[in-house]
C-alpha positions as CSV (number, residue, x, y, z in Angstrom):
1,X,0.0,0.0,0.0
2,X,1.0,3.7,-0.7
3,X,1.8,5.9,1.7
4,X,0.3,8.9,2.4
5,X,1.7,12.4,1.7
6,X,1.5,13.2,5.3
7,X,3.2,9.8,6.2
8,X,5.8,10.5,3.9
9,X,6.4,13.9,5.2
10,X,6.5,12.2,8.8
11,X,8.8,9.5,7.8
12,X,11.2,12.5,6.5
13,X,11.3,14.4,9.9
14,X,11.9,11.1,11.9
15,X,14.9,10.6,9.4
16,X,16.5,14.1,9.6
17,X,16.2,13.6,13.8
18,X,19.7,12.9,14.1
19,X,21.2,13.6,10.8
20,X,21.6,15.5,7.8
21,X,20.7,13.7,4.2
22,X,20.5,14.4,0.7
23,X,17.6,14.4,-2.0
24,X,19.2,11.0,-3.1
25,X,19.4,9.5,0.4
26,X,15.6,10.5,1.5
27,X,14.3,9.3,-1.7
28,X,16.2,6.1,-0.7
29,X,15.5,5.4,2.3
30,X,11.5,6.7,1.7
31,X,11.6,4.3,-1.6
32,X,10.3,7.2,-3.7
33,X,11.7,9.3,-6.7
34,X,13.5,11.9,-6.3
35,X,11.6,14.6,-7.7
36,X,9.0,13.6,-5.2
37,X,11.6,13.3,-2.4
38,X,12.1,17.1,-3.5
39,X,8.5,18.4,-3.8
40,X,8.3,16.8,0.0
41,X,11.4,18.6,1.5
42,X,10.2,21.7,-0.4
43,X,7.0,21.1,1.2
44,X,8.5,21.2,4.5
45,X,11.0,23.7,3.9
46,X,8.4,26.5,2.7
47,X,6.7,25.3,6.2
48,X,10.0,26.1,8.1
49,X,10.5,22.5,9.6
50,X,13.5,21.4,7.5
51,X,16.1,23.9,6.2
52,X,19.0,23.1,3.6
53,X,22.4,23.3,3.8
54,X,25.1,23.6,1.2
55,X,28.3,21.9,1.5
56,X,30.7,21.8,-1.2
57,X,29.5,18.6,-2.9
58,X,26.1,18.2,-2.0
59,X,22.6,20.4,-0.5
60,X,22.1,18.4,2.9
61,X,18.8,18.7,4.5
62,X,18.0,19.1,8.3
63,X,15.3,19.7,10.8
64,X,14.9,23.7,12.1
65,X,13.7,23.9,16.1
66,X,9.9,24.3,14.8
67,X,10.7,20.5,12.9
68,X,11.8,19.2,15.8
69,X,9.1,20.4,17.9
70,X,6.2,19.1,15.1
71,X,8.1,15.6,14.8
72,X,8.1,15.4,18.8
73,X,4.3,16.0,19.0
74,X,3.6,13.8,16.3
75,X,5.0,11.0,17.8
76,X,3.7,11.7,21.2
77,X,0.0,11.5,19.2
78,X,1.0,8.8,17.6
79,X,1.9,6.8,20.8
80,X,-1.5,8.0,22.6
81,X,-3.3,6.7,19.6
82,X,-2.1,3.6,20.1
83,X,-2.4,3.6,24.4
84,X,-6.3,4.8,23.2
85,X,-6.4,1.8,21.1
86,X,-4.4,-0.8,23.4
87,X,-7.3,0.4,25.7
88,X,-9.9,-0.2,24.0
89,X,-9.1,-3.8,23.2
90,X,-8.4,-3.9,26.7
91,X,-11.8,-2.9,27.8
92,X,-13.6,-5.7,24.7
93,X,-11.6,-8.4,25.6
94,X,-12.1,-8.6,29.2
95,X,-15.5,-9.6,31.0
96,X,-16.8,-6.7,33.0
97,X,-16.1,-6.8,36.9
98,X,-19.3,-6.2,38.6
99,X,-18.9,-2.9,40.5
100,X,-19.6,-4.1,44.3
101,X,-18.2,-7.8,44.9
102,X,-18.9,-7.5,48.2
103,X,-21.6,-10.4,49.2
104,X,-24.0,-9.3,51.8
105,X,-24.6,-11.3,54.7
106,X,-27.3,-13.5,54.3
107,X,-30.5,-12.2,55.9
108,X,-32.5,-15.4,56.2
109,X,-31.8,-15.8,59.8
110,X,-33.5,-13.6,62.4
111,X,-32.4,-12.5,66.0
112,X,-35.6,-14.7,67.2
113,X,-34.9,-18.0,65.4
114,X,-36.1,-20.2,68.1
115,X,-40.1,-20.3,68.2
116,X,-41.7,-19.4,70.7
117,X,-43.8,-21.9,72.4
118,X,-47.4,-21.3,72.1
119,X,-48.4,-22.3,76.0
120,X,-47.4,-19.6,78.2
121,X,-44.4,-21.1,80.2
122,X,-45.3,-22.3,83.9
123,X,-42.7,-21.7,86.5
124,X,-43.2,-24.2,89.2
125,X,-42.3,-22.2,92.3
126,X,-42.3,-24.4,95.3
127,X,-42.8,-22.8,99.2
């Protein structure tokens, strides 16, 4: 399947993290052209998040501070989307625990559980 512009762009910024690359490399690593490697990084350049810089053979890309902060909280959403999702599998895959386990004491017996005779009782007094 194809990725998606915006994957793509991602994919970029997580590479230019911790180091400078070429057209050639990104389109490389990315497995894309390289005239759409440099519509992407122009992409990102216009947006300030990746600025070039010339050396004597080659134009080397890298990430400015605003990159660095828009790669940072893309993977922090990425990571809560997948907590959100771990979580909801969670919750379908599990039973639900009844909210008061507690059993009540049974109730059937009462404080007067021996009957009552019927006959009023007779004391015997002797004098």
């Amino acid at each position: 399947m194809q990725k998606s512009k915006l994957e793509l762009h991602e994919e970029i910024l997580s590479m230019l993290v911790d180091q400078n690359l070429s057209v050639d490399n990104i389109a490389f690593l990315c497995n894309i052209d390289c005239r759409t490697a440099a519509e992407l990084l122009d992409f990102l350049e216009k947006n300030r998040l990746v600025e070039n810089n010339h050396s004597y053979v080659k134009v080397l890309y890298s990430l400015t501070e605003r990159g660095e902060a828009v790669y940072k909280t893309l993977t922090k959403a990425k990571r809560l989307n997948k907590l959100k999702e771990s979580i909801k599998t969670t919750k379908e895959t599990k039973p639900e625990l009844s909210q008061n386990r507690t059993k009540e004491p049974d109730q059937t017996l009462s404080l007067n559980h021996h009957k009552k005779s019927e006959e009023p009782i007779q004391c015997e007094t002797q004098h």
